[in-house]
C-alpha positions as CSV (number, residue, x, y, z in Angstrom):
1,X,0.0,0.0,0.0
2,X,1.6,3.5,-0.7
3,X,-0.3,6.0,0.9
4,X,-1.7,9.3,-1.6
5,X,-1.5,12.3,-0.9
6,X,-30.7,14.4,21.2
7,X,-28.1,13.7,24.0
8,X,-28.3,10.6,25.3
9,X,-28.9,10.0,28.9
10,X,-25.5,9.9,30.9
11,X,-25.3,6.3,33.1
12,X,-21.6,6.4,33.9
13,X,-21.7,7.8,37.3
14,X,-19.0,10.3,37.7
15,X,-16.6,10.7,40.3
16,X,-17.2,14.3,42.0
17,X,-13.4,14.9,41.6
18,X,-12.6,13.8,38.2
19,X,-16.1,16.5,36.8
20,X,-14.4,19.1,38.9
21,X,-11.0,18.5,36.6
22,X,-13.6,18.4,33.4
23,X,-15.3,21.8,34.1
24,X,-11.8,23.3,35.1
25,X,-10.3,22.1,31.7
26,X,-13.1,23.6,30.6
27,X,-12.6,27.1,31.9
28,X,-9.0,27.1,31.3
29,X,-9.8,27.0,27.9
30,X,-12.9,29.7,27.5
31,X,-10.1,32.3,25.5
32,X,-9.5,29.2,23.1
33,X,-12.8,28.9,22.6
34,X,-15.3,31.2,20.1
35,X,-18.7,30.8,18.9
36,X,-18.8,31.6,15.4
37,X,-22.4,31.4,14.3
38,X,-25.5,30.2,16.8
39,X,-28.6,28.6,15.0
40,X,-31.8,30.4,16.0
41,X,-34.2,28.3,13.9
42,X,-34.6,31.2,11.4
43,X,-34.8,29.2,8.9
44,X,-31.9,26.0,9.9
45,X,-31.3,23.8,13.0
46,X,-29.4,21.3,13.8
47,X,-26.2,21.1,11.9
48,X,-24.9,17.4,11.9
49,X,-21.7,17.2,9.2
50,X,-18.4,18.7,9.4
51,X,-17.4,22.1,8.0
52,X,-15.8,22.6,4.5
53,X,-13.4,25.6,4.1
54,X,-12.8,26.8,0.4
55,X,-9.3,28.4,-1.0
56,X,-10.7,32.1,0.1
57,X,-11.3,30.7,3.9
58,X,-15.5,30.5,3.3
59,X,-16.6,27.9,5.6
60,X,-19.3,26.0,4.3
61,X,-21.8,23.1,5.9
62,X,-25.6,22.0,6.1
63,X,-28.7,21.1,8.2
64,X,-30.9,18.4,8.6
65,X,-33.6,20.2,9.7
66,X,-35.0,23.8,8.5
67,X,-38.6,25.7,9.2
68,X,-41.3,25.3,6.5
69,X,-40.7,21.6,5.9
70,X,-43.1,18.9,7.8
71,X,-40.4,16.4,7.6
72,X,-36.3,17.0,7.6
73,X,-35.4,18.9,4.4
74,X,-32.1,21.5,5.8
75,X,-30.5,24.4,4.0
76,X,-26.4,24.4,2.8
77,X,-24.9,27.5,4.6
78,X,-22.0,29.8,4.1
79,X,-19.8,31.4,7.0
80,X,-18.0,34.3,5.3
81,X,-14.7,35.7,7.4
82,X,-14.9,39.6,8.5
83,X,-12.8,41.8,10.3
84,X,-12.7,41.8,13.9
85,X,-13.4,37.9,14.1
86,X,-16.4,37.8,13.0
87,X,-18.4,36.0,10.5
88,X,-21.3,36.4,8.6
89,X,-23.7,33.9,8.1
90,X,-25.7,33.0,5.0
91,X,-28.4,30.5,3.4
92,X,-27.3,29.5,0.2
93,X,-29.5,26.7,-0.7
94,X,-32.8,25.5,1.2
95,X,-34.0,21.7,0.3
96,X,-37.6,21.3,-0.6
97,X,-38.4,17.4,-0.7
98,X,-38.1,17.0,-4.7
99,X,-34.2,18.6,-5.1
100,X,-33.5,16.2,-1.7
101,X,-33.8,16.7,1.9
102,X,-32.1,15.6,5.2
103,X,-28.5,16.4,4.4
104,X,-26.4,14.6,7.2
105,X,-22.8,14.8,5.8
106,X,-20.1,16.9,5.3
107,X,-19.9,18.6,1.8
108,X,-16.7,18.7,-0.8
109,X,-15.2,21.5,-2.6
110,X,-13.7,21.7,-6.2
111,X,-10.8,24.0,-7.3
112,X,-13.9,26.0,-9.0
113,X,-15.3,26.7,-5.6
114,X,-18.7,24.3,-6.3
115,X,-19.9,22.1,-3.4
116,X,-21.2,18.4,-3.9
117,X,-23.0,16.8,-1.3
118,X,-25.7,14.1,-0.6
119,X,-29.2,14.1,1.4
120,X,-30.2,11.1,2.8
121,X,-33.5,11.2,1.9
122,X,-36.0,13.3,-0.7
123,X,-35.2,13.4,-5.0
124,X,-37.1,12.0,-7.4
125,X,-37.7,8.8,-6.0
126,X,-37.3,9.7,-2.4
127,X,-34.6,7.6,-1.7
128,X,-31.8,10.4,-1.6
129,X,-29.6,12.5,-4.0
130,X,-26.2,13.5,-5.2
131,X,-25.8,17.5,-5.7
132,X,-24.0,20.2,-6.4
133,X,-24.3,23.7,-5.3
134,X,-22.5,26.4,-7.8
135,X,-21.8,30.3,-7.0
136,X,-23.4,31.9,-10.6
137,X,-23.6,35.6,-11.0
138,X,-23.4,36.4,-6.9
139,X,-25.9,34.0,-6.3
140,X,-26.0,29.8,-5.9
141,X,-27.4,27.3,-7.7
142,X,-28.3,23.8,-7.0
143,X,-28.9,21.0,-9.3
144,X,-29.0,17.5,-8.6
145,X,-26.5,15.2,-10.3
146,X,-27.9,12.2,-9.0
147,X,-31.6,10.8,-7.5
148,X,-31.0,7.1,-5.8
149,X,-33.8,4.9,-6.7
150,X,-35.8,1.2,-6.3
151,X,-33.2,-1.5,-7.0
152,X,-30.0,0.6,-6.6
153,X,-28.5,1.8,-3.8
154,X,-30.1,4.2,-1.4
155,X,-30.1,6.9,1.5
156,X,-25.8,7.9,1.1
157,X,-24.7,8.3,4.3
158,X,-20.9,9.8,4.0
159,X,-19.5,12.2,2.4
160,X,-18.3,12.2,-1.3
161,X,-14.7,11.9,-1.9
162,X,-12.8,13.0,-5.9
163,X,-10.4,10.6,-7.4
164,X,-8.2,12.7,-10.1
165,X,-10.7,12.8,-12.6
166,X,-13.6,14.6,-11.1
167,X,-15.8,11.3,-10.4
168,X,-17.3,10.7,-7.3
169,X,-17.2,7.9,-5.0
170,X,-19.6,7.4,-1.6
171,X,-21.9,5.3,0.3
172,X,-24.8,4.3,1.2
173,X,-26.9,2.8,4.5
174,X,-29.2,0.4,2.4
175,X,-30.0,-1.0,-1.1
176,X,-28.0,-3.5,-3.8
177,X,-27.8,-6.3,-2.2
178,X,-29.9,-5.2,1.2
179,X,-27.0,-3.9,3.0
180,X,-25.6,-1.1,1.4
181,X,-22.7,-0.4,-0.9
182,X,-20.5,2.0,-2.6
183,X,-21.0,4.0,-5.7
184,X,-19.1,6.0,-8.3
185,X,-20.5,8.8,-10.1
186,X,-19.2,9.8,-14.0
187,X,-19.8,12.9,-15.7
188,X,-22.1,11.1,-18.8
189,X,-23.6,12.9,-21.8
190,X,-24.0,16.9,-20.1
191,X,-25.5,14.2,-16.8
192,X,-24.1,11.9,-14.3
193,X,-23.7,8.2,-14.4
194,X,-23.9,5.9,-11.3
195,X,-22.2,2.6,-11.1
196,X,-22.1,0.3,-8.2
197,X,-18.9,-0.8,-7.1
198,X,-20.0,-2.8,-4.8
199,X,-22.6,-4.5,-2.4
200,X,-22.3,-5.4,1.1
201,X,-24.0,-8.7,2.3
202,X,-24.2,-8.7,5.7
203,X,-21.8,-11.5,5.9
204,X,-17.9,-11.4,6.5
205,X,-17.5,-8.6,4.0
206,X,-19.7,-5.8,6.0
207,X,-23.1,-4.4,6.9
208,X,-24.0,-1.0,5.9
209,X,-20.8,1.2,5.2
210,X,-20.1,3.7,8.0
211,X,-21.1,7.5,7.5
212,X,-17.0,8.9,7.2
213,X,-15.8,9.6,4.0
214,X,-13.7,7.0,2.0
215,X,-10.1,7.5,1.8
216,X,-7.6,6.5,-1.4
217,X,-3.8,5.6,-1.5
218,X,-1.7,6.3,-4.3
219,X,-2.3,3.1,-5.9
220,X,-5.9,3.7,-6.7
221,X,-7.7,1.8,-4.2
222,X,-10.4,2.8,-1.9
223,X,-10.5,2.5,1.7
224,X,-13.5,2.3,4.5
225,X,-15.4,0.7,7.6
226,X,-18.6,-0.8,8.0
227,X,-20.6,-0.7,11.4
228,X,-21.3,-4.6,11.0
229,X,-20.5,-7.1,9.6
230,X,-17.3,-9.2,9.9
231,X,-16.2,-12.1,11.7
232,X,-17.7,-10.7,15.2
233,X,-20.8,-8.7,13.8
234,X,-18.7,-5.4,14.7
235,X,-17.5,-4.1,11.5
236,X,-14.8,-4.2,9.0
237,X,-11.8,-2.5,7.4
238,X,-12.2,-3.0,3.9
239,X,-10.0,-1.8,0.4
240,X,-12.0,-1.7,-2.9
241,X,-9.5,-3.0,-5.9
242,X,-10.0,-1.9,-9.7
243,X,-9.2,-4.4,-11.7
244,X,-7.8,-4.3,-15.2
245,X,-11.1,-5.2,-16.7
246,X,-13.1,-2.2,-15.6
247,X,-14.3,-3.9,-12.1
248,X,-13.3,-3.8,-8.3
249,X,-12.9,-6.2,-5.6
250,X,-13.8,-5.9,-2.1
251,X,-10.7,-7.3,-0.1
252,X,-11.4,-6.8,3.9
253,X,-8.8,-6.1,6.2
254,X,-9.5,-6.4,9.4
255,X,-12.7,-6.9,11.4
256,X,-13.1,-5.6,14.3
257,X,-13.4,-7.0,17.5
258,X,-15.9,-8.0,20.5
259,X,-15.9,-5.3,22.7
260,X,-16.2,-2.6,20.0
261,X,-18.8,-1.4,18.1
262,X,-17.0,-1.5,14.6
263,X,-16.6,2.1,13.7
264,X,-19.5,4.8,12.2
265,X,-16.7,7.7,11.3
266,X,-14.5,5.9,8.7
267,X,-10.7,6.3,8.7
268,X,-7.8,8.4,8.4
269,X,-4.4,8.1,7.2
270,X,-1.1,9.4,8.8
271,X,2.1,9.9,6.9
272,X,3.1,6.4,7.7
273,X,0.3,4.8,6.2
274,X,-0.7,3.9,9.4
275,X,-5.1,4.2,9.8
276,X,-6.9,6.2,12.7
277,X,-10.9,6.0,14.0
278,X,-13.1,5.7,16.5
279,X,-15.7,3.3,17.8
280,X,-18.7,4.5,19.6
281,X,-19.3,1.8,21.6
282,X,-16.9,-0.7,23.6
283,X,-13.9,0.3,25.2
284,X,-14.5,0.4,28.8
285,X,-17.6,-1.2,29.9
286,X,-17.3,0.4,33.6
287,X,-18.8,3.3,31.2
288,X,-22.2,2.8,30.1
289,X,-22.1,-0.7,30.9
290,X,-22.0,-3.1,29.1
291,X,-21.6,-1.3,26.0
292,X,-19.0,1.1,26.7
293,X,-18.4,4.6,25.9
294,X,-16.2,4.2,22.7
295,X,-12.3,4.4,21.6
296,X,-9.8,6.0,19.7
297,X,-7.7,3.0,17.2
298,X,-5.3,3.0,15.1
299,X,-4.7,0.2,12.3
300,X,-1.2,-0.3,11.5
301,X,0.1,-3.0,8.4
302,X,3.0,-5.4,9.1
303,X,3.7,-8.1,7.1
304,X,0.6,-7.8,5.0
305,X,-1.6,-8.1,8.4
306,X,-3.3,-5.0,9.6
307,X,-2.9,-4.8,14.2
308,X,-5.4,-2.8,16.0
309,X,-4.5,-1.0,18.8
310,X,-6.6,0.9,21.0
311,X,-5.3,3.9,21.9
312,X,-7.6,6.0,24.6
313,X,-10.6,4.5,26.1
314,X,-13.2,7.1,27.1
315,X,-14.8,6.8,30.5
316,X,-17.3,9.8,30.2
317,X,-15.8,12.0,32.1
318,X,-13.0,12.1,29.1
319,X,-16.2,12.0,26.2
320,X,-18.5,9.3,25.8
321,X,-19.7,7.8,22.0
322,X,-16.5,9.3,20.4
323,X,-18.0,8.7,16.7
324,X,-16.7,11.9,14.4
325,X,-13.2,9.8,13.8
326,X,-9.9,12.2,14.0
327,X,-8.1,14.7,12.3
328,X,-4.2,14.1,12.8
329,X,-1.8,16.8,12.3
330,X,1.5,17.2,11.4
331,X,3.2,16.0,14.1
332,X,1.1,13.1,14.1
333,X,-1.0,14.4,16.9
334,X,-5.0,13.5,17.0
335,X,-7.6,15.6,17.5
336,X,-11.3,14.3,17.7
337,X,-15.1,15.1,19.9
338,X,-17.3,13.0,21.6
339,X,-21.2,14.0,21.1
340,X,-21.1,13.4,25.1
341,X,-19.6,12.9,27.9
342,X,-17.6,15.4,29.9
343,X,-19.9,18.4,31.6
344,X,-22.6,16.2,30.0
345,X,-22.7,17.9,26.3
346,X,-19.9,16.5,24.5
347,X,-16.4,18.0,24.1
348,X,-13.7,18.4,22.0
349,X,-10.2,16.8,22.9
350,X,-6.6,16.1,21.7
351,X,-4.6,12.9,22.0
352,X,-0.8,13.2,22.1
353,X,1.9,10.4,22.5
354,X,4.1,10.6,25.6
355,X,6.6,8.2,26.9
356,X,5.2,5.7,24.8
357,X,1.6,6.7,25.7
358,X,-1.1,8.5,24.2
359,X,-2.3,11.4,26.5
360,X,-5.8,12.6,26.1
361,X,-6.4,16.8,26.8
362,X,-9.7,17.7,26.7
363,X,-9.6,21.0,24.4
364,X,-13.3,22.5,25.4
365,X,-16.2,20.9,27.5
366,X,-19.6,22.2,26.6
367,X,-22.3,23.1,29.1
368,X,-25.3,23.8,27.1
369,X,-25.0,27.3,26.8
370,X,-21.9,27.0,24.4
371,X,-23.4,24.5,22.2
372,X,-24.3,20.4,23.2
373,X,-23.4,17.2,20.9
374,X,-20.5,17.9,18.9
375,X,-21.0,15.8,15.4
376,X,-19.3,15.4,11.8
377,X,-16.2,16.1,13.1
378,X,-13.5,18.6,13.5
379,X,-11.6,20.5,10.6
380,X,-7.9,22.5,10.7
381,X,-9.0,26.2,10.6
382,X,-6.4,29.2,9.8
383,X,-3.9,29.9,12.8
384,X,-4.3,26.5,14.0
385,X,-7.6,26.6,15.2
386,X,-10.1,23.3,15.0
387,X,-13.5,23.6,13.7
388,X,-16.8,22.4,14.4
389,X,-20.5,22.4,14.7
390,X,-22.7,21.3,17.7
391,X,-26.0,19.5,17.0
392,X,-27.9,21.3,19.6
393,X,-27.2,24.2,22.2
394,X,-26.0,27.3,22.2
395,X,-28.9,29.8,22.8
396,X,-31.2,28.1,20.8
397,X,-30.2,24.7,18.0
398,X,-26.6,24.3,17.5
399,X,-23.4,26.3,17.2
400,X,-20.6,27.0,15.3
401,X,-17.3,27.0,16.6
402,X,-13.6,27.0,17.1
403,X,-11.2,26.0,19.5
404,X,-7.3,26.9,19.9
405,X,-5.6,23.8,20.6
């Protein structure tokens, strides 16, 4: 392999000391921390998919949920840097049903500044869409490259990833074969072309591909996690071959143990080649028992045999259901959030090796008031800062935000 470029209800009881460290951490780093936008329900809520920054610094990102719709629909926003720190928010697309509706993950960018995203659910055939959202005389336009139907694959449920061509690759939670698969989208005749690559079964090969974006080496093959599946029923690491004939091959890595939940946030690669995530479940099962309250792994290849190694085991008052996956710097050091956990709400944290050991700091805690269930995951902002968006909180649904590390 050569490596390319609504809160649940706490029931880990925690000790009175170790919440009094949490909330401190948490107030050590107020200065680090800024709200950048709060959601007031006028007219989104409830952001659920990381942020996308374009070349200019524009961060971009979507809601499930927006007023006017009975059921889901959810707007694609803009967050526009000003002077002074401040940022000024604005709806550039609101879903309707028929152009899709429910977007739940993070959006792409293309050197041309046009975002590509998915919604879970609405499109012709209600099953879900592939879209793109393009600036066009100082105003967007969106237009739906693809509507999932009966018999193919349905409701995507990650975000999109480029090869070097322009096509698109993603997933989805159901349909081929029953369990969900992966797709590739071609630029066809002025349209778009969907081609399954492949189907999981359910069996040893996967159930239902996890929601994080899939993630290429420099050999051309694709790699991702399903939530089940496997030799255990608890996920798999899987790489996607194309063959010479125009095909690809579903060879599974590694599946993951008993005592973790496989993994819902896909994986990342280091400079090593080495493979980062996080489980949502399992870990220690003194937290939330008997299910746990998640992990941070890493993958590493030896001998053609991928290891796992758990790296940090949450025990709530650390996070709890640590789904979003990492972001791993330069230095190799991992940042990630739990959607709770800590002061109750989720917070957002940094894992360092030390002596041989990975050391977790909790970055920012959040009470409520500052935002509640951190999801999609963190992105690198200018200056350092980290990136995110709360699901709920803040003063009314959900928050913006950065924190300095």
């Amino acid at each position: 392999m050569k490596l390319k470029n609504p809160q649940p209800s706490l029931k880990c009881a925690f000790a009175a000391f170790a919440a009094t460290l949490v909330l401190l951490s948490g107030a050590e780093a107020a200065d680090k921390f800024k709200i950048l936008h709060e959601f007031l329900d006028k007219p989104a809520m409830g952001p659920s998919a990381a942020l996308v920054a374009d070349s200019a610094g524009n961060l971009y990102g979507t809601t499930r949920h927006s007023i006017g719709c009975e059921v889901g629909c959810g707007v694609v926003f803009e967050l526009a840097p000003r002077s002074g720190g401040h940022w000024a928010y604005n709806v550039i697309h609101r879903f309707s049903g028929p152009d899709g509706t429910e977007p739940i993950t993070a959006l792409i960018v293309d050197s041309a500044g046009n975002l590509y995203g998915t919604t879970q659910l609405g499109g012709a055939n209600g099953l879900g869409t592939v879209f793109e959202v393009s600036p066009s005389g100082g105003k967007w336009k969106e237009k739906v490259l693809y509507s999932f139907g009966a018999g193919d694959l349905y409701a995507p449920n990650s975000a999109l990833t480029f090869d070097t061509s322009g096509n698109l690759y993603g997933t989805t939670s159901f349909g081929g074969a029953g369990w969900g698969g992966v797709f590739e989208l071609k630029p066809s005749g002025g349209g778009w072309k969907e081609r399954i690559l492949y189907s999981f079964t359910q069996g040893a090969d996967g159930s239902g591909a996890s929601g994080g974006a899939l993630v290429w080496d420099s050999a051309g093959d694709l790699y991702g996690t399903t939530g089940l599946g496997g030799k255990h029923n608890r996920g798999v690491l899987f790489e996607l071959k194309p063959s010479s004939d125009g095909g690809w091959t579903e060879v599974v890595l590694y599946s993951f143990p008993r005592g973790f939940r496989g993994t819902q946030s896909g994986v990342t690669f280091d400079t090593a080649g080495n493979l980062y995530g996080t489980t949502g479940l399992g870990g220690l099962t003194s937290c939330n028992p008997p299910f746990g309250c998640g992990a941070v792994f890493k993958l590493t290849l030896s001998g053609g045999v991928w290891a796992f190694h758990v790296l940090h085991r949450f025990n709530g008052s650390d996070g709890w259901y640590g789904y979003n996956g990492v972001k791993v710097d330069s230095a190799g050091n991992l940042y990630g959030e739990t959607y709770a956990g800590g002061s109750g709400y989720g917070l957002a944290y940094k894992l360092a090796l030390s002596g041989g050991f990975w050391k977790e700091t909790v970055l920012h805690s959040f009470d409520l008031s500052d935002g509640a269930n951190p999801v999609g995951g963190l992105i690198f902002g200018p200056g350092g800062a980290l990136m995110g968006v709360t699901e709920n909180g803040g003063t009314q649904d959900g928050v913006v935000f950065s924190v300095t590390p």
